[in-house]
N, C-alpha and C positions, 0 to 999 in steps of 0.2 A: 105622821106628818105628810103635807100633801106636796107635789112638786112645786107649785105656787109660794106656798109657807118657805119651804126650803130656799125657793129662790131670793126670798125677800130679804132670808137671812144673811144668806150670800154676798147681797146685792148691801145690808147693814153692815157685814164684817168686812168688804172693801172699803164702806166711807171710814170706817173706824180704823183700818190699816192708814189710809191713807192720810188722814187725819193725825196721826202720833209721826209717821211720816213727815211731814211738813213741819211740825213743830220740831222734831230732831234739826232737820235743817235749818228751824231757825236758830236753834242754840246755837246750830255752831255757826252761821253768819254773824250771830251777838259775838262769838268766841275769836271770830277771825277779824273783827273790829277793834274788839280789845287785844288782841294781840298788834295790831297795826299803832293803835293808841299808844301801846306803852315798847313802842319799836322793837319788838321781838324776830325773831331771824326769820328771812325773808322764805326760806327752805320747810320752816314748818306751816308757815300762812298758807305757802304755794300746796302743801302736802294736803291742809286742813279744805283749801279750795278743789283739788282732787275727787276727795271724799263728796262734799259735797253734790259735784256736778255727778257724779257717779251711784248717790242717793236720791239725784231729782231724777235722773234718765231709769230710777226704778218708780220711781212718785208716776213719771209719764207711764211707763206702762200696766203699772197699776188702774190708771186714771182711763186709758184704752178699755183696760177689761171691763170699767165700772160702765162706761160710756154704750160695750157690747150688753152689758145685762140689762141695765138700767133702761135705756134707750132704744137699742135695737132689738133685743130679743125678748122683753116684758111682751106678754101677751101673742108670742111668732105660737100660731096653731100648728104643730106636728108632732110627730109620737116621740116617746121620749129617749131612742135611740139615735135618734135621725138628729133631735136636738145635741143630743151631746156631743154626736160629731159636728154638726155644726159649732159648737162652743170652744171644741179640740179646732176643727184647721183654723175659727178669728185667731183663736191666743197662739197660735204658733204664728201664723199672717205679722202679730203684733210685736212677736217678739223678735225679729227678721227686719224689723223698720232700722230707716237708716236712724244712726247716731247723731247726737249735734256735731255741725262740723268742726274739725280742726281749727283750735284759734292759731291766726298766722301772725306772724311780727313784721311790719312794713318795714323795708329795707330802711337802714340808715341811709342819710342826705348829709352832706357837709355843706 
């Protein structure tokens, strides 16, 4: 198998991660709908929304990696040592990104 083929594969087995990825979250966005629908306790929605945010902030960094292979590194000319530490410091680079921020609660007003 050539480094090319290999990268292709690569670069198919992140769409398809990411891809099963996204439909997870939507089930459970459908899940956290129907639990609102049918007034289920506010502590598991907030739990199931947790999860959620916590499976897109892997969706994004997944989507960074695909973004480095896909985009910026398809066809970069260097030997293929030099590549791979290139590929090791993007994905650490990526995985060091800030988080979404803290959602805040605006002060009550009377």
């Amino acid at each position: 198998m050539t480094t090319e083929t290999a990268e292709r594969g690569a670069v198919a087995q992140l769409q398809t991660d990411i891809g099963k990825r996204l439909r997870r979250i939507e089930g459970q966005a459908r899940g956290v709908l129907k639990m609102l629908d049918e007034g289920r306790d506010c502590e598991e929605m907030m739990t199931q929304t947790m999860a959620m945010r916590s499976a897109l902030d892997q969706v994004g960094a997944r989507l960074m990696q695909y973004h480095l292979e896909r985009c910026l590194l398809e066809g970069f000319d260097c030997d293929e040592e030099r590549m791979a530490r290139l590929r090791s410091a993007l994905t650490l680079w990526t995985r060091f990104g800030q988080p979404a921020p803290a959602m805040t609660i605006p002060p009550y007003e009377d």
